[in-house]
C-alpha positions, 0 to 999 in steps of 0.5 A: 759372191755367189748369192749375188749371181743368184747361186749356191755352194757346200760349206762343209763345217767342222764343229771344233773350229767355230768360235776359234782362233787357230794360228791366227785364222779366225774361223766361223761363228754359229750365226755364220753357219745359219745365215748360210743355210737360209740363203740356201747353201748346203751345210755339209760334214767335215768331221767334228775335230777335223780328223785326219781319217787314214790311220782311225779305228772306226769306233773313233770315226763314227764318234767323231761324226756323232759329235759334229751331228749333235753340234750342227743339230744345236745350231741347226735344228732339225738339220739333216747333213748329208754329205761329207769332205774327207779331212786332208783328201786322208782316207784308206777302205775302211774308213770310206766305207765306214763313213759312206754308210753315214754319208751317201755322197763323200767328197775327196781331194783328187782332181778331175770330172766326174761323168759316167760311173762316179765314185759317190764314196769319193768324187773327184774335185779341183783345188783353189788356192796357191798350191792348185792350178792356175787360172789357164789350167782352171779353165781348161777343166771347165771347157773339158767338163762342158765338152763332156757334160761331166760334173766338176766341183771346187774346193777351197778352204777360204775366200779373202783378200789376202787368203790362208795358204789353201785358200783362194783370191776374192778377185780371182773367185770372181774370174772363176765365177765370169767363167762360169757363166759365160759357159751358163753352166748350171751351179748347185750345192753338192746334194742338189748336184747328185740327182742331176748327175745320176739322171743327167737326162732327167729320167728320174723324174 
């Protein structure tokens, strides 16, 4: 869907869960995450095991991210991640730290616009799926982020007819999308996003 309006998204991949079926959800498969890459979406970390990150030593975490580089460079080689999404938004100091020494640019789970002086450690982003907003709610944070040129990012967990719990309607990701473009809004993955955020003005070039 996004390919077909000629855009990009972040697919934050955790190396456990391709090939799997877990509580009847078939998840990815590598070639999944190839053709991705080529149409040029973002392949980004989620941890290897999916780790809920709060309550971990560090040692655990950085081996844990260890295992999902080696598991994207086998799929993927010569891959470089370059950002990640917190496992369940879970995470206290030390371990944001810890994994924003490995990742420039993380990725929570609270709502709201990002703009201004962002927390590149843990950005803010708006949930789609049943416990998330609806679709009027949706659409005021995007008017909101047009009124404040602010950088607003989705997550979800799967697209379908008939998603997961934490995942969003294929007929209700196409009315986000119209939304979007009716506003010409400008969709990017996250790393392409950062630059524009940073320097919104184009100072950096």
């Amino acid at each position: 869907m996004l390919r077909e309006r000629g855009w990009a998204g972040t697919f934050y991949a955790a190396g456990w869960f391709c090939g799997q079926c877990v509580d009847g959800i078939q998840y990815y498969a590598a070639e999944d995450l190839q053709r991705a890459d080529k149409e040029g979406h973002e392949i980004g970390c989620h941890t290897y095991s999916h780790l809920r990150l709060a309550h971990q030593p560090q040692s655990r975490v950085l081996d844990d991210l260890a295992r999902n580089r080696d598991f994207i460079e086998r799929v993927l080689p010569g891959f470089r991640l370059s950002t990640f999404a917190y496992p369940f938004g879970d995470v206290r100091l030390p371990q944001k730290i810890a994994v924003s020494r490995q990742f420039g640019v993380c990725r929570g789970i609270w709502p709201g616009l990002n703009r201004g002086r962002m927390d590149f450690g843990e950005l803010k982003a708006l949930p789609l799926g049943q416990d998330g907003p609806d679709f009027t709610e949706i659409a005021g944070w995007i008017d909101r982020a047009v009124e404040a040129n602010a950088w607003l990012i989705f997550f979800t967990h799967d697209v379908s007819d008939r998603p997961t719990r934490y995942g969003y309607r294929s007929e209700d990701f196409a009315r986000l999308l119209d939304a979007v473009a009716r506003r010409n809004i400008k969709v990017l993955p996250v790393k392409n996003a950062v630059g524009l955020a940073r320097f919104p003005d184009g100072s950096s070039h």
